[in-house]
TORKEDO-269011 format. One line per field, with one value per residue (C-alpha): x, y, z. Coordinates in nm, 3 decimals. Layout:
east: X_...;
north: Y_...;
up: Z_...;
END
This chain:
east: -5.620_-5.767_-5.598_-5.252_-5.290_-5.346_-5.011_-4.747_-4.480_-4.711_-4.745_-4.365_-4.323_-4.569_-4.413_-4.040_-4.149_-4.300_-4.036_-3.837_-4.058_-4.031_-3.657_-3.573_-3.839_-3.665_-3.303_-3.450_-3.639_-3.283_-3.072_-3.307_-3.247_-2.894_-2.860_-3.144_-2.943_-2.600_-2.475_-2.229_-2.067_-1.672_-1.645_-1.276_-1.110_-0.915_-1.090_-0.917_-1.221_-1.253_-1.110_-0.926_-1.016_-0.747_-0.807_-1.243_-1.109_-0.853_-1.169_-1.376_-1.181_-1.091_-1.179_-0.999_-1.173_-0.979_-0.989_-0.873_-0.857_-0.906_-0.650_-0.871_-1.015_-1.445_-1.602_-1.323_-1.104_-0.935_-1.223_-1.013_-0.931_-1.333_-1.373_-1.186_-1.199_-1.561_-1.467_-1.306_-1.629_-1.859_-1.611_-1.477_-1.780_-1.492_-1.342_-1.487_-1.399_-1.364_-1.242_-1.003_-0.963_-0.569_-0.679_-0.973_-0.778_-0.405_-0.273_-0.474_-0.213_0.072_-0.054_-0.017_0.332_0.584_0.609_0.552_0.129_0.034_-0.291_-0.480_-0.312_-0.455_-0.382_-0.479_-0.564_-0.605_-0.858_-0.801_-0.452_-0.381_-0.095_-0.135_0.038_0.084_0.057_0.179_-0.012_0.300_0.362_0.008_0.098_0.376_0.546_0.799_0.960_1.123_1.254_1.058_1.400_1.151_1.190_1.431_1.215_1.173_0.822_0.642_0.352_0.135_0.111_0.009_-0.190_-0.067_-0.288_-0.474_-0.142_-0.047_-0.382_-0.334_-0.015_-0.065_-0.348_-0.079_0.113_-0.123_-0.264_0.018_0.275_0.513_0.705_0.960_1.293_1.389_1.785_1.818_2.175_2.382_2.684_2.753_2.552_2.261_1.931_1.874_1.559_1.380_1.240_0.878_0.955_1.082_0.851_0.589_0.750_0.798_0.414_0.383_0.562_0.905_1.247_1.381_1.729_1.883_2.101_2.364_2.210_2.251_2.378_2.705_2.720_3.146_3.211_3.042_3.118_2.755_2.407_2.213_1.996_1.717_1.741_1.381_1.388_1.721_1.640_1.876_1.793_1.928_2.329_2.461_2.806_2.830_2.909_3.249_3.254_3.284_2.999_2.763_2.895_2.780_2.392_2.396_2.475_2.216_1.975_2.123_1.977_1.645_1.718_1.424_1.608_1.438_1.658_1.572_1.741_1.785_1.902_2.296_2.297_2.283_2.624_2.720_2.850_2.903_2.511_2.447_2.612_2.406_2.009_2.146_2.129_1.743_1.732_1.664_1.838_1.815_1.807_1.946_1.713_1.434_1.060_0.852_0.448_0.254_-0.076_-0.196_-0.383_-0.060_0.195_0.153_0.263_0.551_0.538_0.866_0.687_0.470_0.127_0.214_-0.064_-0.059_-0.123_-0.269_-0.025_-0.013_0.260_-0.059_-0.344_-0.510_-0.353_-0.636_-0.790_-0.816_-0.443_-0.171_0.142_0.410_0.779_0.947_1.241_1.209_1.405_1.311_1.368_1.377_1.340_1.659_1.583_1.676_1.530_1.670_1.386_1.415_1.280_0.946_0.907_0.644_0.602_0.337_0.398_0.431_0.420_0.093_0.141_0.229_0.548_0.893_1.198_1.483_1.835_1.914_2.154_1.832_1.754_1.352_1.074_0.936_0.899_1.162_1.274_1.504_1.308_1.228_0.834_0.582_0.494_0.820_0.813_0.922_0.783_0.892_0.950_1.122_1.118_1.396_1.166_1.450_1.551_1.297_1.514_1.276_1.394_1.148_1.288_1.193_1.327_1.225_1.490_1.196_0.952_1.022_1.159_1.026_0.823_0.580_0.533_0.246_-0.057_-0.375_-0.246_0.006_0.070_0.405_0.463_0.187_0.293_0.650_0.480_0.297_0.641_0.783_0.506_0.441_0.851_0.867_0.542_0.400_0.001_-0.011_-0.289_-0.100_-0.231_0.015_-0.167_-0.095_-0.052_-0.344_-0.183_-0.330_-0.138_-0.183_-0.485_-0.407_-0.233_-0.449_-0.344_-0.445_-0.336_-0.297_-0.575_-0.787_-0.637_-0.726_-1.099_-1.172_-1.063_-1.255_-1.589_-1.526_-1.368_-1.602_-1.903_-2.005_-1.984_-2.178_-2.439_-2.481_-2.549_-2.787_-3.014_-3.062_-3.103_-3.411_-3.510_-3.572_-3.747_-3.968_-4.056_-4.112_-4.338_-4.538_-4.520;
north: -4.084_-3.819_-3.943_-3.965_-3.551_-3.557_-3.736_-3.591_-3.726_-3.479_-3.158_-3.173_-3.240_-2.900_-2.727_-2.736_-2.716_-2.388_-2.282_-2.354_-2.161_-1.860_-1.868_-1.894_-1.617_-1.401_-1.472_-1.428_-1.075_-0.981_-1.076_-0.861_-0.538_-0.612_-0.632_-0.285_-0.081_-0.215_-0.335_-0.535_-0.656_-0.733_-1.121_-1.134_-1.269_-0.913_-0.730_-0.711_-0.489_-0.247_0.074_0.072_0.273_0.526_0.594_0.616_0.865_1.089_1.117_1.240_1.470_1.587_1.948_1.957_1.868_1.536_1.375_1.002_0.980_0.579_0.554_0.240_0.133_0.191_-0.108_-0.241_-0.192_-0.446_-0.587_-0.521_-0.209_-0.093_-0.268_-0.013_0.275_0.280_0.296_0.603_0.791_0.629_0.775_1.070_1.379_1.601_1.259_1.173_0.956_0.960_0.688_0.771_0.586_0.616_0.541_0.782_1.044_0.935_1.288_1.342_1.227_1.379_1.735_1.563_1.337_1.266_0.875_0.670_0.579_0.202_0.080_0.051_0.349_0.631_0.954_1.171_1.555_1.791_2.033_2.293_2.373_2.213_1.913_1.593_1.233_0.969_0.615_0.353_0.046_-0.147_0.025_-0.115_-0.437_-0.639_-0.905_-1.188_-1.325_-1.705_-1.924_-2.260_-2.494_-2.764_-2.494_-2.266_-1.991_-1.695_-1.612_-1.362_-1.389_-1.104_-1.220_-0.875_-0.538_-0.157_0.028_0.178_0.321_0.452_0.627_0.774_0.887_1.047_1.251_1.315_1.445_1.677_1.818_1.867_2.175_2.016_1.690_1.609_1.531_1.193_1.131_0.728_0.723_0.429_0.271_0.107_-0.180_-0.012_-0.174_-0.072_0.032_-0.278_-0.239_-0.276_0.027_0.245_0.203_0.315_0.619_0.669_0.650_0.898_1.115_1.155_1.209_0.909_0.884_0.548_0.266_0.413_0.732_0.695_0.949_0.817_1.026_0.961_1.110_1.401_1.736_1.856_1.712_1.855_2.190_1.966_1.729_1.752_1.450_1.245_0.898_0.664_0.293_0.058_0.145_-0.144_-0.004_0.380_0.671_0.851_1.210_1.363_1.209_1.299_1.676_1.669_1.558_1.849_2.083_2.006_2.013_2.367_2.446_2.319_2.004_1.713_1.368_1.031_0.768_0.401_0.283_-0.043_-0.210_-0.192_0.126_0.142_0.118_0.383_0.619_0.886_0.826_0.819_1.141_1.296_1.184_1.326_1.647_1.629_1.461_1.116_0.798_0.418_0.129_-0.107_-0.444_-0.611_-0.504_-0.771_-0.769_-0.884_-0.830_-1.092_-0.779_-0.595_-0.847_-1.102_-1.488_-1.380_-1.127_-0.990_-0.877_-0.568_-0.449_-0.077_0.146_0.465_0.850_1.165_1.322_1.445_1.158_0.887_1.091_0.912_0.551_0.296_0.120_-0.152_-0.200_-0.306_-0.116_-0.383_-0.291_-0.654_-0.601_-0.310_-0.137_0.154_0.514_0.701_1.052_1.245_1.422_1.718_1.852_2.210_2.447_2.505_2.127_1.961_1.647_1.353_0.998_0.837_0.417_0.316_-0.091_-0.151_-0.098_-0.457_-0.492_-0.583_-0.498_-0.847_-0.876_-0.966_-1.290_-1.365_-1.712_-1.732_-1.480_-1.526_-1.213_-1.276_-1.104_-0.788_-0.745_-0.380_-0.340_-0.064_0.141_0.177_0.444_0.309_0.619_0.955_1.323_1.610_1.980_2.224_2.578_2.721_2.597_2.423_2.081_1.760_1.425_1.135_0.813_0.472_0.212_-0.165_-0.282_-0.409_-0.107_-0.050_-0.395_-0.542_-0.809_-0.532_-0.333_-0.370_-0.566_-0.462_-0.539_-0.370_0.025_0.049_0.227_0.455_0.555_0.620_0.840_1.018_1.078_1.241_1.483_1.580_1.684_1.840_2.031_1.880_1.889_1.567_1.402_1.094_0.753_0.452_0.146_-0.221_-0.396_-0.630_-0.976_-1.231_-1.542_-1.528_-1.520_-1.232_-1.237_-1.297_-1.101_-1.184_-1.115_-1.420_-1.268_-1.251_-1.612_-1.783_-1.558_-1.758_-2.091_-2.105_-1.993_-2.229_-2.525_-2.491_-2.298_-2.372_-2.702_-2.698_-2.465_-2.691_-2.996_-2.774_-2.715_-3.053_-3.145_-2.924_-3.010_-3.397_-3.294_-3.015_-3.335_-3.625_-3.391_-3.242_-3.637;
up: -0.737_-0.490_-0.183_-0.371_-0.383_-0.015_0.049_0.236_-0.008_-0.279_-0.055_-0.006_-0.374_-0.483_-0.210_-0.341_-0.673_-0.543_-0.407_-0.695_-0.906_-0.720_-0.657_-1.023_-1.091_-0.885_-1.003_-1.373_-1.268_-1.082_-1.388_-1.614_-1.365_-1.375_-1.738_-1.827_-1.560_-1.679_-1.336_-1.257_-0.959_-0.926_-0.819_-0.816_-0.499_-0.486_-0.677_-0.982_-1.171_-0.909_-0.820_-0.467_-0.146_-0.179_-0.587_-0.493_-0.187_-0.471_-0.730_-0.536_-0.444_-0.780_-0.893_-1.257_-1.540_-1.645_-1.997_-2.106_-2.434_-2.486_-2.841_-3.002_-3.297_-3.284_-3.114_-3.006_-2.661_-2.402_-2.194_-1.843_-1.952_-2.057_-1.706_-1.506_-1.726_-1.640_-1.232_-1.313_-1.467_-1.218_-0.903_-1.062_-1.145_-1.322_-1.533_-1.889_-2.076_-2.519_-2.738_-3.039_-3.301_-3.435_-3.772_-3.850_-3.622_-3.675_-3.599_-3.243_-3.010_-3.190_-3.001_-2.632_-2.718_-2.970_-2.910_-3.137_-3.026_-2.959_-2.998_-2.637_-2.487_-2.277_-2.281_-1.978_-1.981_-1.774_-1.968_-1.700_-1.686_-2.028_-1.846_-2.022_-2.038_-2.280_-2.107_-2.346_-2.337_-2.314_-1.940_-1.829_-1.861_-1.647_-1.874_-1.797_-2.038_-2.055_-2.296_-2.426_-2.387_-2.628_-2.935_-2.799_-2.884_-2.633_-2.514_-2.308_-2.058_-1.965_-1.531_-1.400_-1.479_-1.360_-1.510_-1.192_-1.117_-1.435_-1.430_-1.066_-1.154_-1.463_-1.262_-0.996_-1.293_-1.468_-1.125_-0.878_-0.946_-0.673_-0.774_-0.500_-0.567_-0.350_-0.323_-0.188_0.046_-0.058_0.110_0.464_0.363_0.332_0.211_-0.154_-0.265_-0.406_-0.757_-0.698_-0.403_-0.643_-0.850_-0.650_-0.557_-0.924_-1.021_-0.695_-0.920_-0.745_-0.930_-0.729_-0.749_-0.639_-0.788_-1.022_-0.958_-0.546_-0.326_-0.208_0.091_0.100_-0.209_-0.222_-0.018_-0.038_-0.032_-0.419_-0.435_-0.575_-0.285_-0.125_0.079_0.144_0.274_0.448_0.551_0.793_0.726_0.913_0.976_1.161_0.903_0.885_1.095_0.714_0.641_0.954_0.867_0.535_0.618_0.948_0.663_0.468_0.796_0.870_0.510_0.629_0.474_0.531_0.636_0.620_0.839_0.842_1.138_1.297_1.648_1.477_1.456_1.807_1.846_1.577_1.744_1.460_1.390_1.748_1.777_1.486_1.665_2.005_1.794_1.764_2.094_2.010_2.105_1.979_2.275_2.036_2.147_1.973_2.070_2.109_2.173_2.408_2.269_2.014_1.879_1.834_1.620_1.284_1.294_1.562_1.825_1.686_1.353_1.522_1.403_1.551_1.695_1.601_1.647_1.473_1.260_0.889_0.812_0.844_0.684_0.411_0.523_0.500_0.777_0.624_0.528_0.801_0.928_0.952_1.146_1.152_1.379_1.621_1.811_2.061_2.003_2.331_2.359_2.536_2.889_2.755_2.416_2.272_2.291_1.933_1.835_1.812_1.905_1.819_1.783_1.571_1.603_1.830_2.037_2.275_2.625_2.737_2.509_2.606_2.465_2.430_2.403_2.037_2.174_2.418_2.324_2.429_2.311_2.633_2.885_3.144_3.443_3.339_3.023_3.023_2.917_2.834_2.528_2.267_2.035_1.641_1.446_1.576_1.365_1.453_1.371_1.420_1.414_1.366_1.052_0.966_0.912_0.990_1.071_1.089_1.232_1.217_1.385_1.179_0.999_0.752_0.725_0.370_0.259_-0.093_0.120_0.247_-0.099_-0.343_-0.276_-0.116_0.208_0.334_0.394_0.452_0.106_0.145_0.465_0.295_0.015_0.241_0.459_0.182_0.106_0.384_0.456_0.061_0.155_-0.167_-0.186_-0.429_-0.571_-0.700_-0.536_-0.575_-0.579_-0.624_-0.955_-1.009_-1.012_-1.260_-1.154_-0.753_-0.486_-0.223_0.086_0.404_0.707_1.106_1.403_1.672_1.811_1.545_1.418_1.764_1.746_1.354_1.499_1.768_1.566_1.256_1.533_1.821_1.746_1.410_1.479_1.799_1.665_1.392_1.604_1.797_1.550_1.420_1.757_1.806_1.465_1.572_1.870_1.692_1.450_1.689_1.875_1.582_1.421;
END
């Protein structure tokens, strides 16, 4: 029985159950900490429990006392809601949070709002200059509705949660004193502003005005006294000379111009004619990259690099820039001395602008290369008109709004308050999606860099060590 102890079959036997022992001791002790110091960690593919970069970086930097007043019956609450709530109050030193129940207190809310209250609902004030906002319940949740065709009976399915950007923009709200007013330019084919766009701009708390409430630029003799940013994207046929008169006399008012353009407007002359004013000119080809570091699945859809300037201040790192569709703006010879120029995209250094007929992506001969400008500004000192320019036919498209991925809207948020001079602490962030993983980004750089590792050196490192593991054992045998 002795010699059966002395086995190696039984010291590999007491040594895993050792092992064992001391691994589930430790996951026990670690769950125990966890559960005394109430932590807990967010597990979610993207995160759905946690607070994003952008909403951490905006309470922190909070200096008003901010209230949510949680309207729910005691002990009970929505646990996603409880989830995040709690992010805010962890991030945010000047943000408390105090639950209400409707019934024991059914006359609280009626001193912040006159709507009729639904249970869940939040109600955010700010204690120091007395600004509050009701957030229904119902707007925290995206719904789509559908018809069951085996009882005819219409249903509804709760696929999505906004309530991270209901929150950051009733703060915006109740904290800023200047809420731009955004006129969209419709017309000549231009792109409309997709829903999920607008509404992003909406929680950034801008009077957006676009659809049926569009600026049609034909029809009226006179761009609004409330306009504090007009934006115009991709018209893809040239504006009348009536109409190019009535946008340089807003500018002559110090008017602030956002203009979408595209490689077809490079052979508008009325719109041409209106950018030579502030010395700027459109090439009319498609950019392509050259760098795999610089462009997504095609080298036609461009990561841009870019440069210091206000416009990009706050724009996460670890977001991409998108501009499908490029075309270059060049910068005229001659500038008035009364403008300030600037360009913050712009391509790497080994792009190439294409022909749009050309029929390969390929660099050829005749291709003219080197750094492109897509993202330029420009001040007039005198009047203090702006113009900011971009030149992807896609940089504000649906395709590149909400998500975690992409920071083509913030970029267009931050546009407009920096040109309305509007010191906002409103965030837009994504809805949190509860029927879809999240988008994966890489660059062909970056997607040749993962293949190799998980193709080639995983593999090989792999075979390495059980290599040296059969030669350790032989020789120790």
């Amino acid at each position: 029985m002795k010699t059966n102890f002395n086995t190696r079959k039984f010291k590999g036997g007491a040594y895993a159950s050792a092992i064992s022992a001391v691994v589930i001791a430790i996951v026990v002790v670690i769950n125990l900490m966890f559960t005394k110091l109430n932590i807990t960690v967010d597990l979610t593919a993207d995160g759905k429990y946690s607070l994003t970069e952008e909403t951490i970086t905006m309470l922190s930097g909070l200096e008003d006392e901010i209230t949510f007043y949680y309207l729910t019956p005691s002990g009970s609450g929505v646990d996603m809601f409880d989830k995040i709530l709690s992010q805010y109050t962890k991030y945010g030193k000047t943000v408390k949070l105090i639950q209400k129940d409707p019934v024991v207190n059914p006359k609280f809310a009626s001193q912040y709002t006159d709507a009729n209250i639904e249970q869940y609902s939040i109600i955010v004030v700010n204690e120091t200059n007395g600004r509050s906002r009701y957030i229904p319940y119902s707007d925290m949740l995206i719904e789509e509705y559908g018809i069951d065709y085996n009882t005819y009976q219409y249903y509804s399915e709760v696929t999505g949660l906004d309530m991270e950007g209901q929150l950051n923009s009733a703060i915006g709200y109740v904290t800023s004193d200047n809420l731009p007013t955004v006129y969209v330019a419709s017309g000549h084919g231009m792109q409309e502003l997709g829903t999920t766009v607008a509404s992003m701009l909406e929680k950034s708390n801008f009077q957006v005005n676009y659809g049926d409430n569009s600026l049609d630029l034909l029809t009226t003799s006179e761009i609004p006294e409330d306009c504090d940013v007009l934006f115009i994207q991709t018209p893809e046929t040239d504006f009348t000379s009536e109409e190019v008169s009535v946008v340089k006399d807003y500018m002559s008012r110090g008017g602030k111009v956002i203009f979408v353009a595209s490689y077809l407007n490079a052979e508008h002359t009325n719109l041409l004619e209106f950018m030579k004013e502030y010395g700027l000119e459109l090439s009319g080809g498609i950019i392509l990259e050259g760098s795999s570091r610089n462009y997504m699945q095609a080298p036609y859809v461009l990561l841009p690099k870019t440069v210091a300037h206000d416009i990009l201040d706050g724009i996460s790192d670890s977001k991409y820039l998108i501009a499908q569709h490029s075309t270059p703006i060049m910068f005229a010879e001659e500038v008035p001395s009364n403008l300030t120029q600037s360009a913050f995209l712009t391509t790497s250094s080994a792009a190439y602008e294409k022909d749009v007929n050309a029929q390969s992506l390929y660099q050829e001969e005749g291709d003219t290369s080197g750094t492109f400008n897509i993202g330029v500004t420009v001040e007039d000192v005198d009047t203090g008109a702006e113009l900011t320019v971009y030149s992807s036919y896609y940089m504000f498209n649906e395709a590149y709004a909400g998500g975690s991925t992409f920071a083509n809207i913030d970029l267009l948020i931050n546009n407009i308050n920096v040109l309305a001079d509007a010191e906002s602490n409103t965030v837009a962030v994504r809805t949190i999606d509860l029927t879809e993983d999240t988008t994966l980004v890489l660059t062909d750089a970056q997607i040749n860099m993962w293949g190799l590792i998980t193709v080639v050196l995983l593999p090989l490192a792999f075979l390495g060590y059980g290599i040296a593991h059969v030669v350790y054992r032989r020789k120790h045998a």
